[in-house]
N, C-alpha and C positions, 0 to 999 in steps of 0.2 A: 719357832725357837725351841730351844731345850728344854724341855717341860720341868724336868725338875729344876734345874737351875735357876730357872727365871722363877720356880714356884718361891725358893728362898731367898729372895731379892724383896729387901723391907720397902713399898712404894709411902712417901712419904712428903706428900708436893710444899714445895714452896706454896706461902700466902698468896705469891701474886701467878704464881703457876699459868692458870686460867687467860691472864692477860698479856700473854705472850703472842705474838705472831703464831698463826699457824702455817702447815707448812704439810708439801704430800711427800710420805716418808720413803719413796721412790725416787725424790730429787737427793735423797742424801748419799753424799760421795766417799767419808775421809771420818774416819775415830780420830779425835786430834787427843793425847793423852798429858794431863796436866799431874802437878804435884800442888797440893792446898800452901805449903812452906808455912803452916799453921802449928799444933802441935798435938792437934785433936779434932776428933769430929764434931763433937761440940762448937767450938771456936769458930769452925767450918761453916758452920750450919751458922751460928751467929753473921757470920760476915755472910753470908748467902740469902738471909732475910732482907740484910738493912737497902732501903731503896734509895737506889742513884740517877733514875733518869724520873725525874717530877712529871713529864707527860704522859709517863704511860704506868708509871708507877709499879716501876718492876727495878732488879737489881741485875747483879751479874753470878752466875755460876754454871757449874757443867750439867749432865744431866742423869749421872751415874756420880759413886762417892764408894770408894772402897777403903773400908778402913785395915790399919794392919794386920787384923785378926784372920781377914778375909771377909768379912760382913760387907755384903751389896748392898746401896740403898738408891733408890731413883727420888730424884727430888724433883725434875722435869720431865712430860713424856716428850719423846723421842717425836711426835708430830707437833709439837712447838719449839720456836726457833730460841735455844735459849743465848747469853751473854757471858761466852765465855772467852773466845780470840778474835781478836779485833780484825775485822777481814774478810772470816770469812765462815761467820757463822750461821748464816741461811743453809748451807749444805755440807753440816758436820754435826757429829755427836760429840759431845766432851766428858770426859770419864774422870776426874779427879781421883790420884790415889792422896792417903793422907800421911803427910811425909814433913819435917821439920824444914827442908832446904836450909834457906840462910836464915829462918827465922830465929831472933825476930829481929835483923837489922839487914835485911832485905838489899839495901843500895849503899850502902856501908862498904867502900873500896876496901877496907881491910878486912871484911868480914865476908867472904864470897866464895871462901871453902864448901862444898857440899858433900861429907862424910858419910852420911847412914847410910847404911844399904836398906834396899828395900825388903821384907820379909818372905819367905816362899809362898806363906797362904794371900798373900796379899797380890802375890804374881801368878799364882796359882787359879783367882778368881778373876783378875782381870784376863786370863788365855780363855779363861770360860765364857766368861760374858764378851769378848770377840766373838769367840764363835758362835754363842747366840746370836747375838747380831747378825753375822754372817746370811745367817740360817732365814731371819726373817728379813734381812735387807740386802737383795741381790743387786743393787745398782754400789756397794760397797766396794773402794779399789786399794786405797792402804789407810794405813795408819801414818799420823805425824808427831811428832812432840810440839808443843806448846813456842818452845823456842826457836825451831822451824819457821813457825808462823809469823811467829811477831821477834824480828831482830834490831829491835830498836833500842837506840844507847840513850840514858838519861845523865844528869847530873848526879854526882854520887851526892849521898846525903852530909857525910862529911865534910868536903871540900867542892867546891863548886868547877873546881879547874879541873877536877878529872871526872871521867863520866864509866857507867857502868853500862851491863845491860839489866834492859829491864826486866826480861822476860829469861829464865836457866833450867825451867821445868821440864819435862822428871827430870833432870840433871845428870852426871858425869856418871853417878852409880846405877843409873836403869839398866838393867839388863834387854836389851834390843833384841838381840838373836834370841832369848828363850822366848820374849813377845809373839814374837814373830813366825818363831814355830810354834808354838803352842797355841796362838790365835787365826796362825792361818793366812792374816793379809800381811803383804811386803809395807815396808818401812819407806815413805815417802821420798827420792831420791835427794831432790830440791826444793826447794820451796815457791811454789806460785807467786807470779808478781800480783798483788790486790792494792788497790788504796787502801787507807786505814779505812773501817769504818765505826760508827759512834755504836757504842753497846757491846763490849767486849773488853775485859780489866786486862 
């Protein structure tokens, strides 16, 4: 990897880090890129502690966290399989940048504008930590968005007769094409047929 860059990347595991699946990081295929639609990295990290599966007593999050500043942080290593898209997480890293989305009314039919742009340090360090990755993971082939993966329409919370999606991450304002050159891998055409699978928000 890029020695410096990965030098300044804060590692900082989850509690349950450890009890994760593990996994050989040669099997990994796809960066799938997420947005927290949180309003901080704090927050972030709160919801990244609290546990949701009682059997194995671990939660859901990606395995990089970029906050707007551009500060890296690894909460998962990359040879544990963390819970971040339902799907198809055994052969993907997931990168969280941290970004408002529709927060905090998430499935709220009327609330599903997604405004902010993203910051340049904050696009800046995700084209970097691509191409680490890159560097140390040659079975790498694109990148995806979140919403890609999981296009699944829920009930809005408002009204039960219309439905939203669940999933909008990074959303309308990511910039793709600079991802994309600037990280190196192509941008996911289509998205894979998978079954759902359990472990992934």
């Amino acid at each position: 990897m890029e020695a410096g860059f990965m030098h300044s990347i804060r590692t900082d595991l989850l509690p349950y880090a450890e009890r994760l699946e593990r996994r050989d990081p040669a099997t990994i295929e796809r960066i799938v890129i997420h947005a927290t639609e949180l309003p901080d990295l704090a927050t972030a990290r709160e919801y990244g502690e609290r546990i949701h599966y009682d059997t194995t007593r671990t939660g859901n999050s990606g395995h990089f966290y970029i906050d707007r500043d551009g500060t890296v942080e690894r909460w998962v290593p990359i040879e544990r399989i963390a819970h971040h898209v339902a799907g198809h997480n055994a052969t993907t890293i997931g990168i969280e940048l941290v970004h408002n989305g529709r927060y905090p009314d998430w499935l709220d039919s009327r609330h599903q504008a997604w405004e902010l742009a993203y910051p340049d340090a904050q696009i800046d360090a995700l084209s970097a930590l691509i191409r680490a990755l890159r560097a140390e993971l040659p079975g790498l082939t694109d990148l995806a968005g979140h919403d890609q993966l999981d296009r699944r329409m829920v009930p809005a919370s408002n009204d039960d007769a219309e439905t939203v999606r669940r999933k909008l991450d990074p959303g309308p304002t990511f910039p793709w094409q600079r991802v994309v050159d600037g990280g190196g891998l192509p941008r996911l055409s289509a998205p894979p047929a998978t079954a759902d699978e359990a472990g992934g928000p």
